[in-house]
C-alpha positions as CSV (number, residue, x, y, z in Angstrom):
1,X,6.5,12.0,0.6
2,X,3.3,13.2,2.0
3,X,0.9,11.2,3.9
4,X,-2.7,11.6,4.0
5,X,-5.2,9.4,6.2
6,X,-8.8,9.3,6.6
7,X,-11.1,6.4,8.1
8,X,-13.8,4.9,5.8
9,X,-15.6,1.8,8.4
10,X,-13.0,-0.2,8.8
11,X,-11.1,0.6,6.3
12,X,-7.9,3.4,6.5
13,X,-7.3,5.0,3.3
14,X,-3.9,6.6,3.1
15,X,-3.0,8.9,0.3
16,X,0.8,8.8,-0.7
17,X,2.0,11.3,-2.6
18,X,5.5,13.0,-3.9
19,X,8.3,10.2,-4.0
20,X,8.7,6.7,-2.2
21,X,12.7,6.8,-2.6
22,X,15.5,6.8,-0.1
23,X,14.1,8.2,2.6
24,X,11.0,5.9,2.1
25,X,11.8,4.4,5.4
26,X,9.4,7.0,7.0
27,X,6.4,5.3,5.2
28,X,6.9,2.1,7.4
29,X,7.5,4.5,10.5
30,X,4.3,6.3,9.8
31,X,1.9,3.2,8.7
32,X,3.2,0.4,10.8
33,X,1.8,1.7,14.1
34,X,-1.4,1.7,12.3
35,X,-1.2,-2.0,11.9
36,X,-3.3,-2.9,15.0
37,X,-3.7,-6.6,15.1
38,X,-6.1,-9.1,13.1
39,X,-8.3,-7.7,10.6
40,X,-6.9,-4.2,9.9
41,X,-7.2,-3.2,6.6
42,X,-4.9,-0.6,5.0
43,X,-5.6,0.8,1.5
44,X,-2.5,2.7,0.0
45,X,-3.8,5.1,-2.2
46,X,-0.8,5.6,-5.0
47,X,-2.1,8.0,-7.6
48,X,-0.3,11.0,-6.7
49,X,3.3,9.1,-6.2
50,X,5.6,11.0,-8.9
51,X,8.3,8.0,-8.4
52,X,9.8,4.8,-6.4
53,X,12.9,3.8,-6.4
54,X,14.5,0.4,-4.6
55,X,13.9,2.2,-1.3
56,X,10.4,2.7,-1.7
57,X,9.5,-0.7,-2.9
58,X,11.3,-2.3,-0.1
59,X,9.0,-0.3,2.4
60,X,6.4,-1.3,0.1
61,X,7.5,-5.0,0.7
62,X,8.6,-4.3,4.4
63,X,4.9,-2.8,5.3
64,X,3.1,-5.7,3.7
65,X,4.8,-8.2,5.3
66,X,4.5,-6.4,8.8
67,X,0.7,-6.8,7.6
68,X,0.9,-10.5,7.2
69,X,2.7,-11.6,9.7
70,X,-0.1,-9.5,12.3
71,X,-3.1,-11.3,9.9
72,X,-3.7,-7.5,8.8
73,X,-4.5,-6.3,5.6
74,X,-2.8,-4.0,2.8
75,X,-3.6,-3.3,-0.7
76,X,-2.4,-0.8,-3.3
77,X,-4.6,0.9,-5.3
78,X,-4.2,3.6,-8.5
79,X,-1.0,3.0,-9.2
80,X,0.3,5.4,-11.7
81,X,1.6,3.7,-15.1
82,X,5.1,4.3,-13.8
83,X,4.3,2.5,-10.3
84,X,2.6,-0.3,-12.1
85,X,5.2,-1.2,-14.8
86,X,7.8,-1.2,-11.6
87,X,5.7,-3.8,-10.1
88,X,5.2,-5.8,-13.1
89,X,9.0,-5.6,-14.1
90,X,9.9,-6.6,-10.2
91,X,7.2,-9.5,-10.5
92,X,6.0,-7.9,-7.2
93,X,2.3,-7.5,-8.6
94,X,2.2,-11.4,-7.5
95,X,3.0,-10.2,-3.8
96,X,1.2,-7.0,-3.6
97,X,-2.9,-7.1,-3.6
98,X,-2.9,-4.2,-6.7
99,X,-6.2,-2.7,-8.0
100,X,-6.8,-0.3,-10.3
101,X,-9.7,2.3,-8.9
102,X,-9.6,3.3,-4.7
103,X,-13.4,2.3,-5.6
104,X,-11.9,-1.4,-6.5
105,X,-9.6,-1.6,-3.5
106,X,-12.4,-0.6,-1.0
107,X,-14.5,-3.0,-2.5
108,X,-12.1,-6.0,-2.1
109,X,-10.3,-5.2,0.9
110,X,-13.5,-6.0,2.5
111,X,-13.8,-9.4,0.8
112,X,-11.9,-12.3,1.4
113,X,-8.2,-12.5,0.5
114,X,-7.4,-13.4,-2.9
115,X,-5.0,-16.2,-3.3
C-alpha cells in the first residue's frame, strides 16, 4: 500500500494505492494522526487500490469511526468496481460516505453531512 497526501483548503486528499489487505493496519497508523479534532475532513482517494481484503475494510471501518467519534470527517471516493461491489456485498456503503468522482467527494465533504 502506498500513501499519497496533498492539502486542497481544508480538505486532505489522500491517494491509496496497491492493496488494503493484512497489513492494512498501517493505513490507520498513517491517517489517524491526521485526524485533528472537529471539522477535519479526510478524502480517501481509492482508484488505484488493486484489492481489499477483511483487513482492509476493517481499517476502513476502524478509520471512520476514529473520524466520528473526534466529529471529523472521512469520505471515499473512486472506488474501483471491485472496491465498490465489496462495499455493496458488506452493506458497508450505508456506513461509508462513497462517491463516485474525487470531484464529487470534494464537493460534498465540504457540505453538510448526509444522513
Amino acid at each position: 500500500m502506498i500513501l499519497n497526501s496533498e492539502t486542497r483548503g481544508d480538505v486532505t486528499v489522500v491517494h491509496v494505492s496497491g492493496e488494503l489487505v493484512n497489513k492494512a493496519e498501517a493505513l490507520v497508523d498513517a491517517l489517524g494522526p491526521l485526524l485533528t479534532g472537529p471539522n477535519t475532513r479526510l478524502v480517501l482517494d481509492l482508484a488505484n487500490v488493486t484489492f481489499l481484503n477483511s483487513a482492509g475494510v476493517s481499517e476502513l471501518v476502524r478509520l471512520t469511526a476514529q473520524a466520528n467519534v473526534q466529529e471529523s470527517r472521512v469520505v471515499l471516493a473512486q472506488p474501483t468496481a471491485f472496491i465498490a461491489g465489496v462495499l455493496q456485498t458488506t452493506q458497508l456503503d450505508r456506513f461509508f460516505e462513497v462517491y463516485p468522482t474525487l470531484d464529487e467527494a470534494m464537493l460534498r465533504i465540504r457540505q453538510p453531512r448526509r444522513r
